[in-house]
Backbone as CSV, one residue per row, in Angstrom:
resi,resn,N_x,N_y,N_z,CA_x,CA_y,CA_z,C_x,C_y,C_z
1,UNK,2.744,-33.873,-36.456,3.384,-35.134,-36.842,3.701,-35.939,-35.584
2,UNK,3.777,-37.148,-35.697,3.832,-37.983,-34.601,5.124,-38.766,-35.038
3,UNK,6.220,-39.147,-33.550,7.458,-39.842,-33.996,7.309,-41.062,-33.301
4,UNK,7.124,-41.874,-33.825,7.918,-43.568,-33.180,8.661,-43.069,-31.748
5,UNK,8.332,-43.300,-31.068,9.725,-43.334,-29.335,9.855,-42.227,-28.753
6,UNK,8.598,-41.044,-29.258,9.399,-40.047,-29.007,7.444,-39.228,-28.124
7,UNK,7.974,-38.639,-27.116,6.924,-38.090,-26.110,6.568,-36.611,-26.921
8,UNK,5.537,-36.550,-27.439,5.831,-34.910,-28.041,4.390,-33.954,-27.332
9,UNK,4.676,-32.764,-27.008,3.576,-32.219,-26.170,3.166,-31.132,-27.718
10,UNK,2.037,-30.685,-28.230,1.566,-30.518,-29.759,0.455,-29.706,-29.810
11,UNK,-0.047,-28.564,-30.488,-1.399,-28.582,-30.694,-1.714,-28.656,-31.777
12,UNK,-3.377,-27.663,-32.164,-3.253,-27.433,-33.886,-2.989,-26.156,-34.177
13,UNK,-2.123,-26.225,-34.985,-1.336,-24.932,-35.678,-2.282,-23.999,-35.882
14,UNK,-3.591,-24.115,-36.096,-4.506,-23.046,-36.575,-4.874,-22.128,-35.222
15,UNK,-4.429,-23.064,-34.350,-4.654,-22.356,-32.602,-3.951,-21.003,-32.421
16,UNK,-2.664,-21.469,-33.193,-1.940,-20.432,-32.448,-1.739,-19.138,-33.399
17,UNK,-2.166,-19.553,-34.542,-2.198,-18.378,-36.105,-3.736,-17.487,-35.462
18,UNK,-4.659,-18.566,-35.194,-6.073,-17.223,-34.883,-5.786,-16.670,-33.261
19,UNK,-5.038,-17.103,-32.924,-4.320,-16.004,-31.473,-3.498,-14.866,-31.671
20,UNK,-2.661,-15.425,-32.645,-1.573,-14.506,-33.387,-2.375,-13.410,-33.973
21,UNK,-3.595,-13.577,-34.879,-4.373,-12.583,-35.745,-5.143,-12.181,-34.405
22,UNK,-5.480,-12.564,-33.852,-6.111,-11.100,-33.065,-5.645,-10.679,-31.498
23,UNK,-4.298,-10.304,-32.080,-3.681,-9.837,-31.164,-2.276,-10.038,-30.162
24,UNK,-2.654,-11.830,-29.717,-2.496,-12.317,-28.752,-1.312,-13.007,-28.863
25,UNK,-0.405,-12.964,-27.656,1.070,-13.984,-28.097,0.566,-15.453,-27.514
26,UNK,0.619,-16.321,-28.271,0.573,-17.505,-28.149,2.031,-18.666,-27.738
27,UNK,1.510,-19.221,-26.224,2.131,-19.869,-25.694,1.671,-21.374,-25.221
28,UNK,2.823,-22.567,-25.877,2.068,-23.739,-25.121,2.486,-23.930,-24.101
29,UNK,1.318,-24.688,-23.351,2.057,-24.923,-21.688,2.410,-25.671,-21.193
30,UNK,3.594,-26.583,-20.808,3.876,-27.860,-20.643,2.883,-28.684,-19.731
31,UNK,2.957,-29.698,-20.371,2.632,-31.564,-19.338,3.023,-31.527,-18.280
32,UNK,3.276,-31.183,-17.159,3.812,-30.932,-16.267,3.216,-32.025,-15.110
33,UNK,4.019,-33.086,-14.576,3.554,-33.526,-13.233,3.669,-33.369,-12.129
34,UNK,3.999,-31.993,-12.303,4.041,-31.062,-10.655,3.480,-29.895,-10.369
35,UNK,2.304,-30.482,-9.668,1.616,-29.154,-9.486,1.724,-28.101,-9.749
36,UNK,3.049,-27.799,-8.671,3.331,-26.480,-8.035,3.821,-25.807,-9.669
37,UNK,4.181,-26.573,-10.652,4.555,-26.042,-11.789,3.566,-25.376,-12.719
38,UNK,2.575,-26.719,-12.885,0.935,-26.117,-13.455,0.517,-24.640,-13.254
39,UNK,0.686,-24.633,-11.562,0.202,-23.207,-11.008,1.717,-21.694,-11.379
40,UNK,2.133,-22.107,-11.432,3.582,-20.979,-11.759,3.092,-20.633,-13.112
41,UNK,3.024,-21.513,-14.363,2.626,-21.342,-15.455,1.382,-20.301,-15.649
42,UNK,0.636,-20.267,-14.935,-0.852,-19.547,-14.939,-0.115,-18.061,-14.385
43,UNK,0.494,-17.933,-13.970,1.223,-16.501,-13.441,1.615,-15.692,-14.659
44,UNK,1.832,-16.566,-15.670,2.809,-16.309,-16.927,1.777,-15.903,-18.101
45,UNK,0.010,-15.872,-17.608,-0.434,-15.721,-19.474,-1.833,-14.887,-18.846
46,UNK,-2.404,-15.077,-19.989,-4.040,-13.791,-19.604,-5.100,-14.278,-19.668
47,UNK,-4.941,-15.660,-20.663,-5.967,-16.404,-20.951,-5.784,-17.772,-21.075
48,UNK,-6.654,-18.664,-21.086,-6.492,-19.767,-21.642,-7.336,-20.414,-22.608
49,UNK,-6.541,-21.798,-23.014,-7.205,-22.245,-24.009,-7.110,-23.771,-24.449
50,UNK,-8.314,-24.602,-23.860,-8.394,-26.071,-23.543,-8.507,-26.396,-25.188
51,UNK,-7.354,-26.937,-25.515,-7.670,-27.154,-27.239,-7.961,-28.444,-27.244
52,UNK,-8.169,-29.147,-28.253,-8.459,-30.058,-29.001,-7.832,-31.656,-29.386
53,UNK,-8.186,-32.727,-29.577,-7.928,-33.785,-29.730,-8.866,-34.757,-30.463
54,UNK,-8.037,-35.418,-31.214,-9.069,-36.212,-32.140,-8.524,-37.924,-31.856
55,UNK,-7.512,-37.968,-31.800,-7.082,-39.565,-31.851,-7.998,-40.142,-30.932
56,UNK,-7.902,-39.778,-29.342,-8.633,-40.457,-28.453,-9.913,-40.694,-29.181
57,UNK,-10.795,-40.165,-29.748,-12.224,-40.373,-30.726,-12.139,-42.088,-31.134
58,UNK,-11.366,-41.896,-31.809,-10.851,-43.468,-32.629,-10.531,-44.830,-31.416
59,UNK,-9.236,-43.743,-30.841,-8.438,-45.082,-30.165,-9.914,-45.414,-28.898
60,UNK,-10.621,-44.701,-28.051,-11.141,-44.873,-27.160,-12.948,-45.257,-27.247
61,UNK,-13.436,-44.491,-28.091,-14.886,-44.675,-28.355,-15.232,-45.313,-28.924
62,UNK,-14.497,-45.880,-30.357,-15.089,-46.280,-31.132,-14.787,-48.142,-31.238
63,UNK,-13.469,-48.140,-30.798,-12.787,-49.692,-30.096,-13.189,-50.020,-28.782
64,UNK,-13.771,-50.919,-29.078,-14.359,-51.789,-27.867,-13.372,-52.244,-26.748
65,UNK,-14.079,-52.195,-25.397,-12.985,-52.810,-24.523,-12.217,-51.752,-23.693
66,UNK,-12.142,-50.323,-24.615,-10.918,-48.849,-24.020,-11.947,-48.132,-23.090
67,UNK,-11.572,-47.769,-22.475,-12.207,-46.624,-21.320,-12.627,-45.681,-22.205
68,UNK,-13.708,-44.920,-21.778,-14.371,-43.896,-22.256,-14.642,-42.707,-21.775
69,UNK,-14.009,-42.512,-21.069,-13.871,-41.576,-19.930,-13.033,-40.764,-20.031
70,UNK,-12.988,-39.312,-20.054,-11.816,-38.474,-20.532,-10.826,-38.272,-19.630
71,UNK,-10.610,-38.747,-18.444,-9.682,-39.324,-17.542,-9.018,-40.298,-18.195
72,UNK,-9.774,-41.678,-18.227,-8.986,-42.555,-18.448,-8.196,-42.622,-19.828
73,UNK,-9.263,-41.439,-20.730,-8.034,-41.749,-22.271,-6.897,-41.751,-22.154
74,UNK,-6.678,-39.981,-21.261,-5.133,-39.695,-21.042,-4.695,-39.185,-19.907
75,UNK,-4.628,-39.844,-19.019,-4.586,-39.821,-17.713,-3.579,-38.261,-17.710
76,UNK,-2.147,-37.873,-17.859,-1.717,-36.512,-17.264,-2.038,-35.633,-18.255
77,UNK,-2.458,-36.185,-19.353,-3.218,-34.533,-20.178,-4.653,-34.546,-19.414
78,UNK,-5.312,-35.031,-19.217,-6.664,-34.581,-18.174,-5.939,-34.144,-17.152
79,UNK,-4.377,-34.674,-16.345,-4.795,-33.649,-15.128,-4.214,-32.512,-14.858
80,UNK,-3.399,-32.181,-16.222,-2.902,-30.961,-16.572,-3.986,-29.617,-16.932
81,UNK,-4.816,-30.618,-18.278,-5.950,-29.507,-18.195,-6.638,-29.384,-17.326
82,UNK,-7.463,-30.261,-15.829,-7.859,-30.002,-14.668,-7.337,-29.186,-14.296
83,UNK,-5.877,-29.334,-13.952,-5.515,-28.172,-12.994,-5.354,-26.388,-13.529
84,UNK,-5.235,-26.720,-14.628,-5.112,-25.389,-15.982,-6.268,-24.777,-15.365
85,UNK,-7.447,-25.373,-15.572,-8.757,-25.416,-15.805,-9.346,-24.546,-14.516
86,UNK,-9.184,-25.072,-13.138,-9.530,-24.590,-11.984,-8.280,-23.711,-11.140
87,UNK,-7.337,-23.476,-11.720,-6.406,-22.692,-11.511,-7.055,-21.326,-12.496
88,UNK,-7.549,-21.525,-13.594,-7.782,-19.979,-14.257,-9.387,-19.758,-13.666
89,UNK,-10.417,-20.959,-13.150,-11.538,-20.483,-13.007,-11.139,-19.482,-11.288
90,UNK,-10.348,-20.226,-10.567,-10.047,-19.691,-9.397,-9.600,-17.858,-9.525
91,UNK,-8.807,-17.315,-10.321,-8.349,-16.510,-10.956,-9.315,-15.171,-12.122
92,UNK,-10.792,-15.820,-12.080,-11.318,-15.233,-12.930,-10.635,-14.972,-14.118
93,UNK,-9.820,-16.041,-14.859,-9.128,-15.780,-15.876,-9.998,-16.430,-17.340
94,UNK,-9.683,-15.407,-18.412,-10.731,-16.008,-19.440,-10.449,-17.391,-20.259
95,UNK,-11.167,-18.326,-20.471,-10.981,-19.899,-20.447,-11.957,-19.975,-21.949
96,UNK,-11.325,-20.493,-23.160,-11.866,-21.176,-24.092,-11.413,-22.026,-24.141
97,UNK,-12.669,-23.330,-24.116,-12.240,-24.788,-24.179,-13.057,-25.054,-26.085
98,UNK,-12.184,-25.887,-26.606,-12.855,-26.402,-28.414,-12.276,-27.882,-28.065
99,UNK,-13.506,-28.242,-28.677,-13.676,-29.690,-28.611,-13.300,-30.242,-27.281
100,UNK,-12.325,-31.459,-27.621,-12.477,-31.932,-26.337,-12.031,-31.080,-24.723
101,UNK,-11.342,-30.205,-25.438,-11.383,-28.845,-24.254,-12.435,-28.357,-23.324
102,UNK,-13.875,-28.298,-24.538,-15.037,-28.244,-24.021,-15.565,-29.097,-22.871
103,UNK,-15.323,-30.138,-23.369,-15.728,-31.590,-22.736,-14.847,-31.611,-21.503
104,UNK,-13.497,-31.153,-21.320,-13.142,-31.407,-20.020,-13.294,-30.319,-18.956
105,UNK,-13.868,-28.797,-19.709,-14.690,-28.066,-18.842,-15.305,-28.565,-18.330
106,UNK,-16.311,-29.127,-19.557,-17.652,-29.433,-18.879,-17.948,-30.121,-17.780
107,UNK,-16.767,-31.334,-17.723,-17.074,-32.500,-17.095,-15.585,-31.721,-15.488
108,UNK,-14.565,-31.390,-15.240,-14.325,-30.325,-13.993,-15.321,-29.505,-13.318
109,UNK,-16.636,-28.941,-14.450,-16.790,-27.988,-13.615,-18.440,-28.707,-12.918
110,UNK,-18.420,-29.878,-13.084,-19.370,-30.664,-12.539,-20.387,-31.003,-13.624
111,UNK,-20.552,-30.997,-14.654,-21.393,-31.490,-16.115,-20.981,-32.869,-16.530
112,UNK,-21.985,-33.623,-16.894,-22.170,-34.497,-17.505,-21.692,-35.416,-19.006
113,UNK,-21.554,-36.347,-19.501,-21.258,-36.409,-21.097,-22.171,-38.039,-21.416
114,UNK,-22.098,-38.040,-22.939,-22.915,-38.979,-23.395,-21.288,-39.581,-23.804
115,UNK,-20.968,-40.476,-22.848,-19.427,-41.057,-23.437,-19.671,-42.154,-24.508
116,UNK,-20.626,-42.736,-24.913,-21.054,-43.507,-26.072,-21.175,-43.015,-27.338
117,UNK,-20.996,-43.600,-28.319,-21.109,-42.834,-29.773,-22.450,-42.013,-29.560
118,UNK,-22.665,-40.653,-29.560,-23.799,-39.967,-29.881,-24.832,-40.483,-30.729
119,UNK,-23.964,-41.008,-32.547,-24.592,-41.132,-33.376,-25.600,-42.760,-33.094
120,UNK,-25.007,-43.551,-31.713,-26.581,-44.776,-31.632,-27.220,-43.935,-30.784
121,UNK,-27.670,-42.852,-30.481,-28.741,-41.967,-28.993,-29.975,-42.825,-29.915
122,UNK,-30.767,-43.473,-29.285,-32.204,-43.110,-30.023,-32.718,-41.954,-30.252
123,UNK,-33.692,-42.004,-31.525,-34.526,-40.737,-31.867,-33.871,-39.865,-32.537
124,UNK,-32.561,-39.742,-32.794,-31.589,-39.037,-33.252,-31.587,-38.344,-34.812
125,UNK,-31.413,-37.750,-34.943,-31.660,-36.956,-36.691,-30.648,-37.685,-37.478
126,UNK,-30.324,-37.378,-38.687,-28.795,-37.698,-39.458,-27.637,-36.836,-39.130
127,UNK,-27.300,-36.051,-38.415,-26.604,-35.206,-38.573,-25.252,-36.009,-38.317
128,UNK,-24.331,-35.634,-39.211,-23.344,-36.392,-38.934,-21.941,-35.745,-37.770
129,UNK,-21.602,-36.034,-36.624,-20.880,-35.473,-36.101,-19.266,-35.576,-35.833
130,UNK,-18.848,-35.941,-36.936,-17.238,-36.690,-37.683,-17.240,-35.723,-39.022
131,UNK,-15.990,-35.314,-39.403,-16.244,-35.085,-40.443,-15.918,-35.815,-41.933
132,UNK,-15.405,-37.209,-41.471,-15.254,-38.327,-42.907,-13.908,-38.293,-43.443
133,UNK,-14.027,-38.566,-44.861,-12.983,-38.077,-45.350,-12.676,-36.404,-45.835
134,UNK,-13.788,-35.112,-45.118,-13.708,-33.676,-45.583,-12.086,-33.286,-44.371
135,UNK,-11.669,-32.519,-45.291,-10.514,-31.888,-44.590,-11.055,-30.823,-43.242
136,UNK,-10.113,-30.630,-42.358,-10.974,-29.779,-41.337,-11.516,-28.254,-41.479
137,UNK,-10.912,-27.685,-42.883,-11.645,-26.673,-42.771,-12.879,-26.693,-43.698
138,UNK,-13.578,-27.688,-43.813,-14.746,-27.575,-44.186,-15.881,-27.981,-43.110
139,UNK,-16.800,-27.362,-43.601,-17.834,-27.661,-42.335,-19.194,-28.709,-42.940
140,UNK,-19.765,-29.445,-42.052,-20.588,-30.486,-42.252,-21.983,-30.475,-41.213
141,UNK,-22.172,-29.772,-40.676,-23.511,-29.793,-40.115,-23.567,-28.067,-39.436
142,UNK,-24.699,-27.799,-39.332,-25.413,-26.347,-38.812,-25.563,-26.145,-37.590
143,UNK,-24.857,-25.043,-36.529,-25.487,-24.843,-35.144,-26.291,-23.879,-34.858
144,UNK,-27.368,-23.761,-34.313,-27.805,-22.548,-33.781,-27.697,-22.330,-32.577
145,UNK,-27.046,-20.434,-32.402,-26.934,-20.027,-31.557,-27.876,-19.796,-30.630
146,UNK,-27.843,-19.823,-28.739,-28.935,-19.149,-28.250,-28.920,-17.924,-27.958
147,UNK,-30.182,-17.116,-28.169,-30.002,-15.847,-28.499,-29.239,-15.028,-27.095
148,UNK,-28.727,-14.028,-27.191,-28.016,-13.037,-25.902,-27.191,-13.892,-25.473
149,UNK,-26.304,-14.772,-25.652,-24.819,-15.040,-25.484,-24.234,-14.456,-26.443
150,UNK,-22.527,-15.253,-25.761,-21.567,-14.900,-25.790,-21.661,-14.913,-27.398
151,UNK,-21.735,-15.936,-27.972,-22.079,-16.516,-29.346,-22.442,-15.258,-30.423
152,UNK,-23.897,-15.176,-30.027,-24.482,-14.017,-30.794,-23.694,-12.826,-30.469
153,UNK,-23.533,-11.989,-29.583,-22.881,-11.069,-29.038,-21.290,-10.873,-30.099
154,UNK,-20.787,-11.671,-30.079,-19.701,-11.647,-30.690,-19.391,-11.859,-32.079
155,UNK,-20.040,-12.342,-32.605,-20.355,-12.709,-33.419,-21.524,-11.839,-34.980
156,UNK,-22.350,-11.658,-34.245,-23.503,-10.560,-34.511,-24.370,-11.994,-35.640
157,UNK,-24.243,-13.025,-35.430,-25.139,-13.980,-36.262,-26.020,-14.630,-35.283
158,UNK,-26.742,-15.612,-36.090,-27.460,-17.066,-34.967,-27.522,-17.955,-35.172
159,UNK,-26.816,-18.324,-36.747,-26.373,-19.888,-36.525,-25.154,-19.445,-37.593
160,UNK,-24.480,-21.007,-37.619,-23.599,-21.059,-38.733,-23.393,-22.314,-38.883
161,UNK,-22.631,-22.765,-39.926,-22.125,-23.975,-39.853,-20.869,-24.115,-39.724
162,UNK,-20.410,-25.157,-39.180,-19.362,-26.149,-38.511,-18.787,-27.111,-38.891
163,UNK,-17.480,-27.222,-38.417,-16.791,-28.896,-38.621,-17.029,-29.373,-37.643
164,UNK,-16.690,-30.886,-37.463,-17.338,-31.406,-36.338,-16.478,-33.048,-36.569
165,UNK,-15.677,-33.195,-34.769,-15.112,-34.158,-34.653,-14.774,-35.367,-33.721
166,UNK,-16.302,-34.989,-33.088,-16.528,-35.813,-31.735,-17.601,-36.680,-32.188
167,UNK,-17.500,-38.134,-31.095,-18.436,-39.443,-30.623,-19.084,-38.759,-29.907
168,UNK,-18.481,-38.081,-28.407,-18.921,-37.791,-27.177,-19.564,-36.500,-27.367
169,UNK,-20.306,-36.164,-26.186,-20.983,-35.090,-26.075,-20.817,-34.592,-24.977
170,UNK,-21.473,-33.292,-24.957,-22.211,-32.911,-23.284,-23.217,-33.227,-23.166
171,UNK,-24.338,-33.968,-22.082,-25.015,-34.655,-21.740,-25.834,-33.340,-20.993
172,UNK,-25.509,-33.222,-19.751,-25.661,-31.705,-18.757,-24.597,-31.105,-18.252
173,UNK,-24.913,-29.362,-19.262,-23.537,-28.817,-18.410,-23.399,-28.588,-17.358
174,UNK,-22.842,-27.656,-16.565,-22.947,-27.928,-15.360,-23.825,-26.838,-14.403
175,UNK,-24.333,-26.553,-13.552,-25.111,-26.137,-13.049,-25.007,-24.309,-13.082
176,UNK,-23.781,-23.719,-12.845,-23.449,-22.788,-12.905,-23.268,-22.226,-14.954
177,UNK,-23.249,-23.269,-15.734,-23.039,-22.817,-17.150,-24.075,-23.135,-18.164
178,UNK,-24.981,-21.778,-19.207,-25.569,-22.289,-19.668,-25.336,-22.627,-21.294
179,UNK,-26.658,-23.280,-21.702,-25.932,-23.861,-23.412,-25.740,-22.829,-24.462
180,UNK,-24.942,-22.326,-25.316,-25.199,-21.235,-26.224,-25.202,-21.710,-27.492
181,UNK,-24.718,-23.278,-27.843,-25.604,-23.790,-29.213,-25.815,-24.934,-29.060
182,UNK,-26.440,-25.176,-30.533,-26.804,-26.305,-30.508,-27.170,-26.690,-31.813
183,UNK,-26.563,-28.388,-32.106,-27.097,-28.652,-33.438,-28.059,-29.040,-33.044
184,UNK,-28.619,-29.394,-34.984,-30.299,-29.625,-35.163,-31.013,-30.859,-34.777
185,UNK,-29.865,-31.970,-34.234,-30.196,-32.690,-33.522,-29.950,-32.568,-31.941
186,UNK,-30.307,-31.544,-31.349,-29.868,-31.303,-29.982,-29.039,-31.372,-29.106
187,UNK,-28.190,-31.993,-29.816,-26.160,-31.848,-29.134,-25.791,-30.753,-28.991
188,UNK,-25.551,-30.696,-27.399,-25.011,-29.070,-27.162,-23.881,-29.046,-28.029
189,UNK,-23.757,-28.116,-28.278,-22.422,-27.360,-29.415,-21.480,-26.504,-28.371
190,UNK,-22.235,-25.948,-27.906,-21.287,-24.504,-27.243,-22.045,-24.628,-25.518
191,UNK,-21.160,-23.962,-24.292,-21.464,-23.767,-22.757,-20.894,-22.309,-22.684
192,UNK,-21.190,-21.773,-21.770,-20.397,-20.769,-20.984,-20.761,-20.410,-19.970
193,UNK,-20.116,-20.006,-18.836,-20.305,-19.794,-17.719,-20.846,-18.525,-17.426
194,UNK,-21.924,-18.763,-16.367,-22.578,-17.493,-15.863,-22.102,-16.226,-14.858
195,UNK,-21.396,-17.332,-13.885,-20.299,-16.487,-13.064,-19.571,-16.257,-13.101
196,UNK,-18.824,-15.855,-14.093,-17.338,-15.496,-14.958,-17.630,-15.020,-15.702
197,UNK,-15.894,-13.968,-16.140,-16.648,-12.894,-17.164,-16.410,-13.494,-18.367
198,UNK,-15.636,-14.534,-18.408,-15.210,-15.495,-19.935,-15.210,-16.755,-20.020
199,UNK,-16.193,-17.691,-20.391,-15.680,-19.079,-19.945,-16.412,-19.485,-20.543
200,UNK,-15.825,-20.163,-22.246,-16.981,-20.575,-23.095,-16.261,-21.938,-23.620
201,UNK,-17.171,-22.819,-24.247,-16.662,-24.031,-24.357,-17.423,-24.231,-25.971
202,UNK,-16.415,-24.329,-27.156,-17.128,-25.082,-28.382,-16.676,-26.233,-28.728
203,UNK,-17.985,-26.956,-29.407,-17.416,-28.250,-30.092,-16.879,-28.222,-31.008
204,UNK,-16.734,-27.782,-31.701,-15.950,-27.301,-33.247,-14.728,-27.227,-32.978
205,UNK,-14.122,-26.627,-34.107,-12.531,-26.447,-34.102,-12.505,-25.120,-34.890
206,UNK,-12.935,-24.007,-34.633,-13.382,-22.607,-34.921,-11.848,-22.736,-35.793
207,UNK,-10.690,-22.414,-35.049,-9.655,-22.043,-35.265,-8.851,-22.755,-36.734
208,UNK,-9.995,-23.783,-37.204,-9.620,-24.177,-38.677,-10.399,-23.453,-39.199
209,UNK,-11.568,-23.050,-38.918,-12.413,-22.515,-40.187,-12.271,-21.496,-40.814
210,UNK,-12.440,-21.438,-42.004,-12.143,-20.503,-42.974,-12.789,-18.679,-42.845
211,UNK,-14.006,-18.986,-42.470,-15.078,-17.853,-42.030,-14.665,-16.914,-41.105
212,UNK,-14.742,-15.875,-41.330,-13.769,-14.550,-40.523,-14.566,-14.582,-39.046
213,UNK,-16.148,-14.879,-39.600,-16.564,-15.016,-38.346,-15.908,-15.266,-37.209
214,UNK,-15.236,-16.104,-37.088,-14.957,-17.096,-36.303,-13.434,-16.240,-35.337
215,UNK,-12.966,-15.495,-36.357,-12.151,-14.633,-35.451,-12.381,-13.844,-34.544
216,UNK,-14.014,-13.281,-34.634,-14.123,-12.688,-33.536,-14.499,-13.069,-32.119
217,UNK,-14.534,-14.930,-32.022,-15.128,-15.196,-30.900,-12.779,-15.192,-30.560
218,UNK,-12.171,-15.822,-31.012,-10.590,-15.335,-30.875,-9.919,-13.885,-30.306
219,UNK,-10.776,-12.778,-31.320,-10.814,-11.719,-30.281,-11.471,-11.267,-29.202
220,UNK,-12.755,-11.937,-29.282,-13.521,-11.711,-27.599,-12.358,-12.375,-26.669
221,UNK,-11.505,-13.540,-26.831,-11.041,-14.137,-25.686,-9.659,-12.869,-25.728
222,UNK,-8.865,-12.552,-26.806,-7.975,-11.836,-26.703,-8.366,-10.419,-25.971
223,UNK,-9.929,-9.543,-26.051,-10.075,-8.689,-24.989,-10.283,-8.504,-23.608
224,UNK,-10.537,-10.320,-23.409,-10.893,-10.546,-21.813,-9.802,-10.483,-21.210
225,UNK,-8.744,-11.337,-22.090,-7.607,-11.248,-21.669,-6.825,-10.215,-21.552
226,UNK,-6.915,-9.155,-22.381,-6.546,-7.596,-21.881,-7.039,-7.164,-20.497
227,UNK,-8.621,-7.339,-20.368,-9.142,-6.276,-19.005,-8.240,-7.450,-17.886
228,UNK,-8.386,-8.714,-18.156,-7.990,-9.691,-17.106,-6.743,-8.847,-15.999
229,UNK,-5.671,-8.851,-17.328,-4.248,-8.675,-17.030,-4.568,-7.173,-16.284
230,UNK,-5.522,-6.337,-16.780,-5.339,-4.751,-16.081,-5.709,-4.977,-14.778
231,UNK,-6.466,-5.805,-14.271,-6.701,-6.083,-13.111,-5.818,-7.129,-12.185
232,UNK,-5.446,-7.895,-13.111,-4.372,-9.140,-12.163,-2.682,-8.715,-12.059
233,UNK,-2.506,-8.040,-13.157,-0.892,-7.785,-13.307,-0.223,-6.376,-13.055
């Protein structure tokens, strides 16, 4: 819920229920405009987790005239998750980014984005990548996994379907991370990193969906975050 006058730091509730189910104590981490605070916070957990945002979609991409740039949407939530971000990659700490989480991996760890509505790309299929008036736990278009990731691995499938609530995309991830889905119109879906033992990025919003599936990519991050801590703490 959002208040008239009032600064509120928020996620989605479904974040912290599929952390809760497999395993994991779930903590949010403040807005913080002091560094040295950002970094104290990372002392305090096992994993992380770049969640999600939908307003900027509306207020920034789709209205003419607004920056498009995931900097400029929200200037100290980008540089909170920056510093989140390269404070846990520094750390070998395990990192799931969903949705625009993904996107601000992608784009820290040196990757690219299509900051324009996806849906004018030329050549483009129908796939619709909004989900309308469907509530979020329904899903509206199909990804396939690439085979021997994190994805399949965890999962034990190779595609599924998805909700879906982005303009923007990943364009090129970044040099060190490769793609592990993808819809049927070629929008990366999913990244993860090669030189790390956890560092995956989806477009979706897993953590609404109904499909049990989906808990186990929740417990892959909740076991990284076990070996993490045996080694860091």
């Amino acid at each position: 819920m959002l208040v008239p006058g009032w600064s509120l730091i928020y996620t989605v509730r479904g974040c912290l229920e599929a952390v809760e189910k497999a395993g994991g104590v779930p903590l949010l981490l403040p807005v913080a405009n002091n560094q040295s605070t950002r970094q104290e916070v990372l002392t305090s957990i096992d994993a992380l987790i770049v969640s999600g945002e939908v307003l900027s979609v509306k207020r920034n991409v789709l209205k003419g005239g607004n920056p498009k740039d995931l900097s400029a949407q929200n200037p100290l939530r980008f540089a909170n998750e920056s510093a989140y971000i390269l404070g846990a990659l520094e750390r070998n700490m395990p990192i799931l980014g969903i949705c625009r989480g993904l996107q601000v991996l992608n784009i820290v760890c040196g990757g690219s984005m299509f900051l324009d509505d996806i849906h004018h790309l030329p050549g483009r299929s129908n796939v619709q990548h909004h989900q309308g008036d469907k509530p979020p736990s329904e899903t509206v278009h199909e990804v396939v996994f690439t085979p021997d990731t994190v994805l399949t691995e965890l999962t034990g499938i190779n595609k599924a379907r998805v909700n879906s609530f982005h303009r923007q995309a990943v364009k090129e991830p970044p040099s060190d991370f490769r793609v592990i889905a993808r819809a049927d119109d070629g929008i990366i879906e999913g990244i993860a990193g090669t030189r790390r033992d956890f560092v995956v990025g989806v477009q979706f919003h897993p953590e609404v969906l109904p499909d049990p599936v989906w808990g186990k990519l929740f417990n892959g991050l909740i076991e990284a975050g076990k070996s993490y801590q045996k080694v860091n703490k």
